[in-house]
N, C-alpha and C positions, 0 to 999 in steps of 0.2 A: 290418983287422977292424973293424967297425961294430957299436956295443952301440945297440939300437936298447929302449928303456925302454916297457914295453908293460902296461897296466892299471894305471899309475900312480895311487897315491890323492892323488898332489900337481900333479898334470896342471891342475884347473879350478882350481884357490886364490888366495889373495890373498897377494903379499907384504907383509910388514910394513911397507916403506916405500909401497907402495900404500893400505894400510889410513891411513897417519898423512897422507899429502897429501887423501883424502877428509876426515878429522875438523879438519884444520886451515883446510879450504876450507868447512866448514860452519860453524867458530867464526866466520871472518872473515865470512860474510855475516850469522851471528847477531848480531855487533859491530855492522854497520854498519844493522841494522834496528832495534836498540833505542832508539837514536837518536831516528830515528822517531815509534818508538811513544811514547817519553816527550814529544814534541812534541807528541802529539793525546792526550792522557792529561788536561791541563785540559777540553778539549774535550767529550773524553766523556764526563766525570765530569758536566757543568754538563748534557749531556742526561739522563743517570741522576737526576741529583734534578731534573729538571724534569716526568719522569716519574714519579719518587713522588711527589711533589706535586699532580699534577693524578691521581692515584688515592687521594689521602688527600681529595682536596676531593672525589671521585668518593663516597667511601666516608662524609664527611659527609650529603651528599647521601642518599645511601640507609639512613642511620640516621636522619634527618630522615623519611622516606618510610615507614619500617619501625614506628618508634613513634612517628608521628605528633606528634611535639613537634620542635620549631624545634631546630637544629645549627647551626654555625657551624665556621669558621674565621681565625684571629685570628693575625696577623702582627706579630712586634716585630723592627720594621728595626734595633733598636740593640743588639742581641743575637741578631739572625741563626737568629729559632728562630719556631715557628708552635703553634700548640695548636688541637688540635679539642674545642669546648667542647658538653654541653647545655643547653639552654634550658628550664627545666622551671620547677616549681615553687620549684624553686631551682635555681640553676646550677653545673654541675659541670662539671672539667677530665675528658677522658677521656684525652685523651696531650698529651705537647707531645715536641714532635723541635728539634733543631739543624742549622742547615745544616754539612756539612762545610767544613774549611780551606781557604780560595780562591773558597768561592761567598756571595754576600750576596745581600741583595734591592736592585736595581737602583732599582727606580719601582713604587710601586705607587697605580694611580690610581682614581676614581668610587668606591672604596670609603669609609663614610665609619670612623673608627676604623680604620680598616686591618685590616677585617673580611667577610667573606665568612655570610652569614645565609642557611640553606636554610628553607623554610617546609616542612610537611608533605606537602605537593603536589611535592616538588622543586624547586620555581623560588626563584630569590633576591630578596633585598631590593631590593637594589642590583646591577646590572651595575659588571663592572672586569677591569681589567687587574695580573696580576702580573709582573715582569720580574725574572729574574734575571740576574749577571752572574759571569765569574770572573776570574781574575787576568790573561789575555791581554786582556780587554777588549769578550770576544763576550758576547754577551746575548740570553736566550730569554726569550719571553713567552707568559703561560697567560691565556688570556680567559673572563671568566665570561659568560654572556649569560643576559638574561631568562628564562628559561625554565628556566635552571640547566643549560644544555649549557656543559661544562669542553672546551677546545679550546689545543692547541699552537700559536703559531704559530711 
């Protein structure tokens, strides 16, 4: 005699050692990609502030344009931090930042004071080059050019 098991609600299911070889096949490639990503973790971090950076000098720039009185940007290589300054009838700090742990400023060149000067029209004083670097050794550079166009290279 033949017991033949018919509209089973355990027919399509998963056994539990099924279930535990899928989570453990996902741990292990989760292990071996963190890896990885902490390997490109300086990396990307040194493009993330090289992108605030060139939208804070962006952002000079159109507060220079905006109220018509001179803006700047002002970098201290020995402290790793920048301030967007006004140029008025007196001059005032509007923010200063720090660069995160692992990023400096590499070179910073043609500016003179290690300053970035927007004139009311947008264009700068001075053309130059900012370069940053981080702890592997790579290094990105923001270029100011006459005209006051900020550009990555």
């Amino acid at each position: 005699m033949k017991f033949k098991i018919q509209n089973s609600k355990f027919k399509n299911s998963f056994t539990l050692i099924e279930l535990l070889v899928v989570i453990s096949v996902i741990g292990i490639i989760a292990g071996i990609s963190w890896g990885s990503v902490r390997a490109l973790q300086p990396s990307l971090r040194l493009g993330s502030i090289v992108r605030d950076l060139s939208t804070d000098l962006r952002s000079a720039q159109r507060l220079a344009v905006t109220e018509q009185v001179n803006h700047g940007v002002r970098f201290s290589t020995s402290t790793c931090q920048y301030q967007i300054i006004r140029y008025g009838t007196t001059k005032k700090n509007i923010f200063k930042k720090s660069l995160p742990k692992g990023i400096s400023f590499h070179q910073i060149t043609g500016l003179t004071n290690d300053e970035v000067i927007f004139n009311p029209y947008g264009a700068v004083k001075e053309t130059g080059t900012i370069s940053l670097i981080n702890t592997k050794g790579e290094t990105k550079t923001i270029e100011v050019r006459p005209s006051g166009f900020v550009k990555i290279k």
